[in-house]
Structure formats: C-alpha cells, structure tokens
N, C-alpha and C positions, 0 to 999 in steps of 0.2 A: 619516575624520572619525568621532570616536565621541560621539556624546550623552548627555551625564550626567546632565540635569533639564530640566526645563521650566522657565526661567526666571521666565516672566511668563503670563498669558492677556491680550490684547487686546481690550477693545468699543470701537467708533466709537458715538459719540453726536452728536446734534444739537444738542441743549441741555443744556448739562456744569450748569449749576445745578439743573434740574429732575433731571437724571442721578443728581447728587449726595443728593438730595431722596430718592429711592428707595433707592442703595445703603447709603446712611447712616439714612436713616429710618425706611423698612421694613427693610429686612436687616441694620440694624446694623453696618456696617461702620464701620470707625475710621483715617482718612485715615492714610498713611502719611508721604506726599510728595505735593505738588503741585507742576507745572510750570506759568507763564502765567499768565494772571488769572482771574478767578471767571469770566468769561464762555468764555474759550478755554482751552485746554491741556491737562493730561492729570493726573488723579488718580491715584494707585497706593494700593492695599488691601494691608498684608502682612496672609496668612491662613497660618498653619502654613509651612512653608517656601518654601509660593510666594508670587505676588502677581498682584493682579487689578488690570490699569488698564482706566479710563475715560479718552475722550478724544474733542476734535473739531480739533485740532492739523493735521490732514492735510485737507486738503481733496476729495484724491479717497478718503480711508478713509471708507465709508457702511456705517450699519447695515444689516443684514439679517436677517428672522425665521427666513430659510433657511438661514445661514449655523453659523459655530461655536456652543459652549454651553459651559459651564464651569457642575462640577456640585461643587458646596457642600455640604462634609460640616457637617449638624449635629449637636449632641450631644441635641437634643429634636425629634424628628419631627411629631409630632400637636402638639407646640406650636409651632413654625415653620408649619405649614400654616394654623394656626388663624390666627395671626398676619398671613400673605399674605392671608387670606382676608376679615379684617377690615379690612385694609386696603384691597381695591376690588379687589387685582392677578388680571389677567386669566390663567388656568391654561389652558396651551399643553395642557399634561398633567394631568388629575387624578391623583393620589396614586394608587402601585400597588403592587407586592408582588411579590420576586421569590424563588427562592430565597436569594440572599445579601444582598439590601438593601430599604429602601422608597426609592420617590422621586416627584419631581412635577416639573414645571417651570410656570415664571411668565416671561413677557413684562416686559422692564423700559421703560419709558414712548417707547423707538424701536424697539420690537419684536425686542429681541436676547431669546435663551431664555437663561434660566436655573435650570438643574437645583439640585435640593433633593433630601440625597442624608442615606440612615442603614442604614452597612450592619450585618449583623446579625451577632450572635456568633456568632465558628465555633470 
C-alpha cells in the first residue's frame, strides 16, 4: 500500500450547529458539502487540497481534547489570533515561535484542538 495524501482530517462533535457556529463564524470556513440534517451529519470544509469534516453521524465517534489536531495554515497570523481571541476561544496553546513557523491552538466548543499555523520564509 502506498499513501499519496491525506484525504480528509476528521472531528466528532456533539452539537454540529453550535460546531458549525465556530468553524464558520470564528474561523471562517465556507461549507463545502453537507451530509444529514442541520442537527446530525457531517459538514466537509475544502481548505487547499484537503478537507476538514465535522460530524456527530457516528455515534461511538466522541470528541477528545487529547486526541488529534489539524493545524491551519493562515495567510495573517497576529490577525487570526487577534481574531480567536475576540472571540472568547479558549487558547490550548498561546501563540509561539519556532524556527520555521508561528502558531497557537484553540479548543473548538467540544474540546477538539485546533492549531493556528504561519510558517515562515525560508
């Protein structure tokens, strides 16, 4: 078997409206497809070649803050933060600095992380 892409990233969510409410609201994302109704089913996000679903479709798929992370390239760093930050979202991570990127992570409203990511010119 050879692996060519990451297909998709997965989060289980509880509440796909309120879900919705954040990846759309705060983070700006621009639905791509939805599966089910406003209450159940699975939202997909295309971002650059992949794509980011939300879902509560499965019933043994549970969130977890300990679990995976899917990290978000922006094109405005300090204004994405500023942004999360106005917004109430709770910072897993405060903003840090590496050699080759900045980033942060925020908790989205069932405690899945997700990274805020800007790497830098090389």
């Amino acid at each position: 078997m050879k692996v060519v892409e990451i297909a998709f990233v997965g989060y289980p969510v509880t509440d796909l409206r309120r879900a919705r409410a954040f990846y759309e609201g705060v983070l700006g994302l621009t639905e791509s497809r939805c599966f089910g109704t406003g209450d159940q089913g699975f939202v997909e996000y295309d971002i650059g070649t992949g794509t980011l679903s939300i879902g509560n479709g499965a019933p043994e798929w549970k969130p977890s803050p300990g679990g995976g992370s899917v990290g978000l390239e922006v094109d405005d760093f300090d204004g994405a933060i500023a942004r999360l930050k106005s917004s109430g979202c709770t910072f897993v991570l405060e903003p840090f600095e590496t050699p080759v990127c900045r980033m942060a992570a925020v908790s989205d409203p069932d405690g899945n992380s997700v990274m805020i990511h800007r790497r830098k010119a090389m």
